[in-house]
Residue frames relative to the residue before (quaternion, step in Angstrom):
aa qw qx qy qz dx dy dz
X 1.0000 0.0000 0.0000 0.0000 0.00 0.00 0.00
X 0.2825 -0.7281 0.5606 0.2753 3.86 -0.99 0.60
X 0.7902 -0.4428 0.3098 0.2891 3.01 -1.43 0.77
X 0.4196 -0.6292 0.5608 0.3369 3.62 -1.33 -0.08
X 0.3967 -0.6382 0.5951 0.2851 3.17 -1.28 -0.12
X 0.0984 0.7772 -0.6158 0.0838 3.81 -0.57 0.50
X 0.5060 -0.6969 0.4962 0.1098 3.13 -1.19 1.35
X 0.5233 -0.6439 0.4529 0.3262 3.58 -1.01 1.88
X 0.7280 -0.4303 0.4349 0.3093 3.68 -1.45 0.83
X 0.7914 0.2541 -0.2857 0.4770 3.58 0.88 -1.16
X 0.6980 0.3994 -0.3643 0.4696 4.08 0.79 0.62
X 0.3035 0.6374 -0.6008 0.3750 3.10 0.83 0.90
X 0.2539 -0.7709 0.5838 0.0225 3.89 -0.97 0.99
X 0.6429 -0.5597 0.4149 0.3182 3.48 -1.17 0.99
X 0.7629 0.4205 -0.1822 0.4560 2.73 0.61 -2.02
X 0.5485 0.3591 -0.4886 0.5758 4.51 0.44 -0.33
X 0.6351 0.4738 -0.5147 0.3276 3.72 -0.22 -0.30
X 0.5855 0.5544 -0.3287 0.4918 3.48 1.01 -1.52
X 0.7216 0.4694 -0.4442 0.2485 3.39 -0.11 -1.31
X 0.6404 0.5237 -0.1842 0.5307 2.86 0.83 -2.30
X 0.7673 0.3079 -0.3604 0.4318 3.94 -0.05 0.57
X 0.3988 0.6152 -0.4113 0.5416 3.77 1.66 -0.02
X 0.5056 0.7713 -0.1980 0.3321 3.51 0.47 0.06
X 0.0248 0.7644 -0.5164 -0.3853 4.16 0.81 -0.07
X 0.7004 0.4334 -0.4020 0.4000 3.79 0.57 -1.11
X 0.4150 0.6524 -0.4403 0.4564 3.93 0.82 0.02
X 0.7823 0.4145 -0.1180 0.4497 3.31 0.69 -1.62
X 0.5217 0.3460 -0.3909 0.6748 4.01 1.25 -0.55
X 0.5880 0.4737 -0.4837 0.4426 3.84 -0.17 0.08
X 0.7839 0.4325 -0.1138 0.4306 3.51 0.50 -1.14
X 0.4853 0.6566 -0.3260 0.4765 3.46 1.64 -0.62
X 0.6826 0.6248 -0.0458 0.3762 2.95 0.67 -2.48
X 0.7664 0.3475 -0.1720 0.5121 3.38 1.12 -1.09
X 0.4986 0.4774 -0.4431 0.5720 4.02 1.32 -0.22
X 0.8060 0.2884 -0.2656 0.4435 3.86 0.22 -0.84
X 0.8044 -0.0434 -0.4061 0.4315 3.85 0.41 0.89
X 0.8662 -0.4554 0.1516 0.1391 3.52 0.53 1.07
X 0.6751 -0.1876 0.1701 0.6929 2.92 2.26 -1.26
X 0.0130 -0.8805 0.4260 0.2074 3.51 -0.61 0.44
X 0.2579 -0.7426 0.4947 0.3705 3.91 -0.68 -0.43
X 0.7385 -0.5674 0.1208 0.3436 3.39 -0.31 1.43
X 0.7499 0.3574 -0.2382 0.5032 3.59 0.73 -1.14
X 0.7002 0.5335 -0.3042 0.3641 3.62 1.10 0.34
X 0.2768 0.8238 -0.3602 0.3391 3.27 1.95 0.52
X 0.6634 -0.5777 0.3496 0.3224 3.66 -0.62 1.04
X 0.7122 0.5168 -0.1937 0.4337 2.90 0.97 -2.58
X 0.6932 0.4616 -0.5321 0.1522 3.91 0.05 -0.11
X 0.5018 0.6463 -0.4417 0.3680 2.95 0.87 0.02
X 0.5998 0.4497 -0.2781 0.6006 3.77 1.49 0.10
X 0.7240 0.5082 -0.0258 0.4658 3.48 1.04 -1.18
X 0.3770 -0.7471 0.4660 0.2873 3.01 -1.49 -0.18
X 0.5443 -0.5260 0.3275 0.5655 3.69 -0.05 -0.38
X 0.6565 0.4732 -0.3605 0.4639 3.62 0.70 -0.88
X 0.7852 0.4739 -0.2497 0.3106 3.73 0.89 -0.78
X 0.4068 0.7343 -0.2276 0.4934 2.70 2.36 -0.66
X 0.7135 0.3820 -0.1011 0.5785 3.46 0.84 -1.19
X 0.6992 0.2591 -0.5436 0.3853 3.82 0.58 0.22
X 0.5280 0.5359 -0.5256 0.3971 3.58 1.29 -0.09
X 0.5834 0.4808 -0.4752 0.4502 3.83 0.42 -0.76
X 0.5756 0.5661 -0.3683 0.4610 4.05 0.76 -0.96
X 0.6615 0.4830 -0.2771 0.5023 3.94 0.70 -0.64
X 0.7711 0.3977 -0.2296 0.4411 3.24 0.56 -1.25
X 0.7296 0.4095 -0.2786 0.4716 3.66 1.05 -0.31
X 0.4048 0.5540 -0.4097 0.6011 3.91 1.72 -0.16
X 0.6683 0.5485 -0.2361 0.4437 4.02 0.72 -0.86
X 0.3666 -0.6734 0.5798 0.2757 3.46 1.28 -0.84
X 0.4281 0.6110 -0.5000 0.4397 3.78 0.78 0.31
X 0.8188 -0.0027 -0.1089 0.5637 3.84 0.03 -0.46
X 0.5272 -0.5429 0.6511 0.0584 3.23 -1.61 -0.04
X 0.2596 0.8412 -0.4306 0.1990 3.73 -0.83 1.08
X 0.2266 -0.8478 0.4246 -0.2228 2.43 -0.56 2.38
X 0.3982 -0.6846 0.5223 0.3161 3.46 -0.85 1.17
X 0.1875 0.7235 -0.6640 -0.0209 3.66 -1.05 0.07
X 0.7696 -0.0881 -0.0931 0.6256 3.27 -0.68 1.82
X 0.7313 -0.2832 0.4086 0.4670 3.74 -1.27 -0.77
X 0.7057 0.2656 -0.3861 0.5314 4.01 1.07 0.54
X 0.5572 -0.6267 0.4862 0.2459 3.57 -1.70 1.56
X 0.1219 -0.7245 0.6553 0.1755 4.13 -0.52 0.38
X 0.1949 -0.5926 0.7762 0.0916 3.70 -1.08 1.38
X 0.2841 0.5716 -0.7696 -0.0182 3.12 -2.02 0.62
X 0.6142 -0.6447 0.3708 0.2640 2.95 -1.19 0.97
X 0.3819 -0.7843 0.4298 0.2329 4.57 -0.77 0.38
X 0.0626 -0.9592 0.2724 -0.0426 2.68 0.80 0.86
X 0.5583 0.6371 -0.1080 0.5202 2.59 1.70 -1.44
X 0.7166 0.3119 -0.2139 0.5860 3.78 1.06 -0.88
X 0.7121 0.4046 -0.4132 0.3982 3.54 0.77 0.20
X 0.6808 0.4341 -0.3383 0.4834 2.95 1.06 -0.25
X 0.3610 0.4657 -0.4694 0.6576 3.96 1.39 0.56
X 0.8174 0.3518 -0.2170 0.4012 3.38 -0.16 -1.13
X 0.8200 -0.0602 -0.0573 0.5663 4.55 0.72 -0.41
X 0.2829 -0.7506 0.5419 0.2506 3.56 0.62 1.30
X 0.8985 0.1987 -0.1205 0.3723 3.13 -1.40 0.68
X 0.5194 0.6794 -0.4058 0.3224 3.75 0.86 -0.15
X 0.7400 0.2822 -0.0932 0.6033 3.45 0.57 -1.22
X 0.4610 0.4169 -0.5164 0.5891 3.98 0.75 0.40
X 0.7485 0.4916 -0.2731 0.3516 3.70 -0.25 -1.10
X 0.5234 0.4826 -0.3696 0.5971 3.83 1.72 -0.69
X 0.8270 0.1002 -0.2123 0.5109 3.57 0.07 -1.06
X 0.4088 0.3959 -0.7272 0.3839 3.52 -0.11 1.62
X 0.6767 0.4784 -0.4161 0.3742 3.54 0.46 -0.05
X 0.6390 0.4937 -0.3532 0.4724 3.34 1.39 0.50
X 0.6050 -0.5425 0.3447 0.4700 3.41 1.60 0.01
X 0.7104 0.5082 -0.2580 0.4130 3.49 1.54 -0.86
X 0.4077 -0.6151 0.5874 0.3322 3.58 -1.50 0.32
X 0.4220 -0.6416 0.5109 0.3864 3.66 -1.26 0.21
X 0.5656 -0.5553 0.4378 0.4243 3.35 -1.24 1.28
X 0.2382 -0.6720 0.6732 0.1959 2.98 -1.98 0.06
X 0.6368 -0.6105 0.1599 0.4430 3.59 -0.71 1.07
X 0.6401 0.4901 -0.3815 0.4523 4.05 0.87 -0.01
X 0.4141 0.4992 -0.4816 0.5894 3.73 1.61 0.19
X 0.6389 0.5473 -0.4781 0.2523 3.48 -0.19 -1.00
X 0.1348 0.8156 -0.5559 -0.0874 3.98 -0.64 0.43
X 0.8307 -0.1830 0.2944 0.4358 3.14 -2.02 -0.35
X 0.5702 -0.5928 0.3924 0.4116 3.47 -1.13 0.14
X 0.3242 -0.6380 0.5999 0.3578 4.18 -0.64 0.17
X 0.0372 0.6872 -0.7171 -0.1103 3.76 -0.78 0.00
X 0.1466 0.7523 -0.6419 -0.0220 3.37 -0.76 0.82
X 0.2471 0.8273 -0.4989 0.0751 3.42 -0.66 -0.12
């Protein structure tokens, strides 16, 4: 598989963050990923609303935005969400989204291995 592109900490933009979070399946993506830390693609709440192809252009938006982060590990993609650079980069922006879910934003020793259950 080829790499991803992901946008450098200092070009991440307010206004791609907003969009790429204007979104509801954006936002169950982003939830899903504040409350366990990291996902592996086929294990994403939203498909059960979604499809896979649509699934993957929202995860495509949200990582062109600099909102999540995606890593190959072995032959499965790990989403976790950057928090750490957004929250360097718009204090309080992406904490204030996932407080409206009840959830704190992970912190980088929450983040784990992928779960595969299935």
């Amino acid at each position: 598989m080829r790499a991803l592109d992901h946008p450098s900490q200092e070009s991440i933009s307010l206004p791609a963050v907003l969009a790429a979070l204007s979104d509801p399946a954006r936002l169950d993506v982003v939830r899903q990923l504040a409350a366990s830390g990291g996902v592996v693609c086929g294990q994403f709440d939203a498909l059960e609303h979604v499809s896979m192809s649509t699934l993957s252009h929202h995860l495509k938006v949200l990582r062109t935005a600099g909102v999540i982060h995606v890593e190959q590990r072995g032959k499965f993609r790990q989403h976790e969400l950057r928090a750490d650079d957004l929250e360097s980069r718009f204090p309080g922006v992406l904490a204030s989204v996932v407080a409206t879910f009840g959830l704190d934003l992970p912190t980088s020793a929450q983040r784990a291995e992928p779960v595969l259950s299935r």
